[in-house]
N, C-alpha and C positions, 0 to 999 in steps of 0.2 A: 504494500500500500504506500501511497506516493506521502513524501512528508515535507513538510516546508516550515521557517522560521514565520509566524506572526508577528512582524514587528510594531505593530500598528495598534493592537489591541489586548498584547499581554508582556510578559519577558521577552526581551528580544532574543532571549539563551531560547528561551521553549518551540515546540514547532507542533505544528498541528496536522493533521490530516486531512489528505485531498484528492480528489477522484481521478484529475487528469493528470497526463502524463506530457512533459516537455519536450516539443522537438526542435533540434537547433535547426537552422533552417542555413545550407551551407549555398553558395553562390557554385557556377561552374567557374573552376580555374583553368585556364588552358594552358597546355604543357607540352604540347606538338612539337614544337620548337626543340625542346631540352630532350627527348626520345629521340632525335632521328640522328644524333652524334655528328651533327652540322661541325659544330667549334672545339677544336681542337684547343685544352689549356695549354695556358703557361702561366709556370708559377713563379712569377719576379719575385725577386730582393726591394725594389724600389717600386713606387708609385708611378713615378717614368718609365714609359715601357716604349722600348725603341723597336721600331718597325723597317727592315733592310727593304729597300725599292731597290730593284737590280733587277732592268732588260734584259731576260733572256736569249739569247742566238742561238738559235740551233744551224748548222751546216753541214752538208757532204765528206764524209773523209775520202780523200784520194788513194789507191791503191798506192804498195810501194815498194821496193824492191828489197831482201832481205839484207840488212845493215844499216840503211839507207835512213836518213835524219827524219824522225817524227814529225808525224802533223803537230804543232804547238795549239793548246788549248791558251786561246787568249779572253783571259774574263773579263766579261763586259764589266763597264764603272758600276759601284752600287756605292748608294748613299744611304745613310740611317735619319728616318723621321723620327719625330716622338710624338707620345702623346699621353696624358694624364687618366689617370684609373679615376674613376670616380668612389663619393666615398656617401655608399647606401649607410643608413642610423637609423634604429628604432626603438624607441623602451617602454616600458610600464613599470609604475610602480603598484606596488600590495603593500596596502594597510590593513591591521591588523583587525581594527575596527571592522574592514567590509565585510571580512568572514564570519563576523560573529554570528552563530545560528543560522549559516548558510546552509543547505542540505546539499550534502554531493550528488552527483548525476553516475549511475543512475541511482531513478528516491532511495535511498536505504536507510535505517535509523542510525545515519552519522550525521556528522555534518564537517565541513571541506577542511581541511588540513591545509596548512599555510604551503606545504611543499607542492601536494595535487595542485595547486593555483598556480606556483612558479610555472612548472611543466606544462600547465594548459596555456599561459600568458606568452611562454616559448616557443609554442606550438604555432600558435596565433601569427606571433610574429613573424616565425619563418615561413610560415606561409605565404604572407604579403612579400617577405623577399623573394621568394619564389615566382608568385605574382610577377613583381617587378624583373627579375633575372629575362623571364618569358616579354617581356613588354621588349625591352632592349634587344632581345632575339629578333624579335617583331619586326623591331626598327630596321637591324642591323642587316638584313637581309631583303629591306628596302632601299637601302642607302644610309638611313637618315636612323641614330637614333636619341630617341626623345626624353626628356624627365617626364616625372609623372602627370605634370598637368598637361601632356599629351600636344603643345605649343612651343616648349623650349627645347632646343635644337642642343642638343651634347657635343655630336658630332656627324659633321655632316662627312661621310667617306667620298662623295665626289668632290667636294671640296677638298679635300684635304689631297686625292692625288690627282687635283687638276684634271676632271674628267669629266664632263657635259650628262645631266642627266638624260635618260632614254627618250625617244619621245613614243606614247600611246600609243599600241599596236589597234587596229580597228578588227575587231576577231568576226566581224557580220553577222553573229548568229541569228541575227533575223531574218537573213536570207535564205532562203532554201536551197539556193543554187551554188552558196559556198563552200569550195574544197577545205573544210575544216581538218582533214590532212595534210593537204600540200602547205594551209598556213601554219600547222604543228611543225614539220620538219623543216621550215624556211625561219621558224624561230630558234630552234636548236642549232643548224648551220651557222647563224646570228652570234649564237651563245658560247659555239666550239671555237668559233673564231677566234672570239674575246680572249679567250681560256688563258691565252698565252703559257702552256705548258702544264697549267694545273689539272687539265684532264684526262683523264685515264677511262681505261677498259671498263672500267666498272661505275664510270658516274652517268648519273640519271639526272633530269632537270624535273624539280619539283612546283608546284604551282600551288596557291592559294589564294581560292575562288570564294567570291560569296555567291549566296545562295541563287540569286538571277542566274549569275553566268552559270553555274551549274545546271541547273535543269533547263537550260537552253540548249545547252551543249549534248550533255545527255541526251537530248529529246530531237537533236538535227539529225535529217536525212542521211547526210552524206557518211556519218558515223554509223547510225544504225543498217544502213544497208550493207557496210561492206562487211557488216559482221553476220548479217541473217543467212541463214544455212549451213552457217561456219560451227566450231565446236566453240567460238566464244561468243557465241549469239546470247547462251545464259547472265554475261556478265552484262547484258541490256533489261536484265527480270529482277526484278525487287531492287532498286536501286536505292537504298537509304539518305534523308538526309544526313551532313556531317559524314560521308563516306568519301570514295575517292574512286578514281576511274583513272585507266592509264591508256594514250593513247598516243601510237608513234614512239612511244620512249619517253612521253609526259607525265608525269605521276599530277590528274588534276585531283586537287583535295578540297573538297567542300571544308571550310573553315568554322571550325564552332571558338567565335571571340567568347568576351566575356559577357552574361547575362546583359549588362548596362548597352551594349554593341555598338559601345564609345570608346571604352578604356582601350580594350585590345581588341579590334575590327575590320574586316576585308568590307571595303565600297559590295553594295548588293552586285553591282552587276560590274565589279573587278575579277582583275586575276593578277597577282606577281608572281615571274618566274624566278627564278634560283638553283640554283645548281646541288644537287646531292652527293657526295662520294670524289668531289673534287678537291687534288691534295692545297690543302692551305689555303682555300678560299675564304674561309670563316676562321678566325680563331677568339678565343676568352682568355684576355690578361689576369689573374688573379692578383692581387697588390699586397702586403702587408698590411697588417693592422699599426703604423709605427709611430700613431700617434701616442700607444700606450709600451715604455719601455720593456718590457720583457719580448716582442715582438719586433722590434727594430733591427734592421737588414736579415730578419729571418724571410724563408721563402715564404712567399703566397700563401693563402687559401679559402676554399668558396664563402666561408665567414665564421667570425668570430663572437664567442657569447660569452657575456659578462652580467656574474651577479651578485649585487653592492647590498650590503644592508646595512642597518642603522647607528651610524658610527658612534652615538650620545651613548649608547648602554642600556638606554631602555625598550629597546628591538620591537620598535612600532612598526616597522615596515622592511621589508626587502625589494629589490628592485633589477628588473631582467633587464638585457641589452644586448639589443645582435647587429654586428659592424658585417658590412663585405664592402669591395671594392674593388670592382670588375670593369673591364673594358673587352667590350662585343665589338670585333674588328672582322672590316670586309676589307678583303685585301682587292678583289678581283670586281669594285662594283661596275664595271662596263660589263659583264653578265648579266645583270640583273634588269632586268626588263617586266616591261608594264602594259597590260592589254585590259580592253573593255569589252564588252559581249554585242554592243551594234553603237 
């Protein structure tokens, strides 16, 4: 039977009985981003985390007679950028007072222990970091990524290696009569181009569609016909939303942002492409916590928790605190390309 504190109408220590049962009501987080092993860490000593640009040349080696003086490998200039980690903070504090005659979850005849509150207030936290980890993913495989009020610009990657953003690819799918293949594989030629070395046998170009473009796409002619009578005609039955459908070598992914379809959200009738399985195109600076000495020129890592309590003696309160400071770096944003659905 469910029990709660009455603070209203008897001891605040006492607690009464009550029919219903509490449910937290959890938002969707989305975590796409941090599953697909896009970014590649690194875990610096400094908060400067220097990034090598170095033009690759690839050339012909000429045959050569045996003894005969080596082709010379001459390496092209490379210069080192920098760029600052940013520095994510979050805390709560727990006083002692709030607990009093609180009932833990689930009802039982207890009531919350100062430590269950640390652990759930840490929980809490990390989750928003997580959150935010996933936002800057978001960004980072746009071009562009953002602070939280989703307006202030961190760091723009075309800016930074002098590279013109894309301009909007027009995908027609309102046309019935467009080869929605030949524009797959003439955006991936696009994209191999770009690569400049970083793609391999194994990468795929990923996409994330809102919900228009998806079931536009899904639902055009030129898609579904060349698969009817085929063995992948199944993959045109039950299509879910929030699923994904591969086409040409395209991995499209119906996007589930976050609940609000502000914070973290694909335009209804966008699409971004991006590269999957290409070496270094994505990587995550991790930075030092070194504004607190015990951690100073030690390496990186994804974050750091600290917990403070009440230095007077009379231990009214404790207090959580989770540091990270990460930098979501696109090495290769001339891949990254941007299309609308008509």
């Amino acid at each position: 039977m469910a029990l709660v504190a009455d603070i209203f109408n008897q001891n605040a220590w006492g607690v009464i009985e009550v029919q219903e049962e509490i449910v937290e009501r959890v938002d969707f987080k989305p975590q796409l981003l941090g599953t697909l092993g896009l970014f590649a860490p690194i875990y610096s000593r400094s908060r400067t985390i220097g990034i090598v640009d170095r033009e690759g040349h690839r050339s012909l080696i000429p045959t050569s007679a045996n003894g005969a003086p080596l082709e010379e490998l001459i390496p092209a200039g490379a210069k080192v950028r920098t760029e600052q980690a940013v520095r994510l903070a979050k805390g709560s504090t727990i006083y002692s007072a709030e607990l009093a005659g609180v009932a833990a979850l689930p009802f039982e005849e207890q009531t919350v222990e100062a430590a269950d509150e640390v652990t759930y207030r840490t929980g809490a936290i990390k989750e928003d970091m997580e959150l935010t980890w996933e936002h800057m993913r978001f960004g980072a495989v746009q071009g562009k990524v953002l602070d939280a009020d989703g307006s202030t610009v961190l760091i723009n990657w075309y800016t930074f290696w002098g590279i013109a953003e894309p301009t909007e690819i027009n995908f027609a799918l309102d046309n019935p009569d467009t080869d929605v293949r030949k524009k797959c594989r003439e955006l991936k030629r696009k994209m191999q181009k770009a690569a400049k070395g970083v793609w391999t046998p194994n990468t795929k170009v990923g996409s994330l569609v809102g919900d228009t473009f998806f079931d536009m796409l899904v639902a055009h002619p030129s898609v579904e016909k060349t698969k009817l009578n085929t063995d992948r005609a199944v993959t045109l039955e039950n299509i879910e939303g929030y699923s994904s459908i591969e086409i040409e070598g395209i991995v499209f992914i119906n996007y589930q942002g976050t609940d609000d379809e502000s914070t973290i959200a694909i335009g209804t009738e966008k699409a971004r492409f991006f590269p999957i399985g290409a070496r270094g195109a994505f990587q995550v600076g991790w930075a030092p916590a070194s504004e607190f000495k015990p951690y100073l020129n030690k390496r990186g890592q994804e974050f750091y928790g600290l917990l403070l309590t009440d230095p007077s003696g009379r231990d009214e309160w404790d207090r959580v605190e989770l540091y990270s400071y990460p930098l979501f770096i696109c090495t290769r944003p001339e891949m990254l390309l941007v299309a609308r659905a008509k």
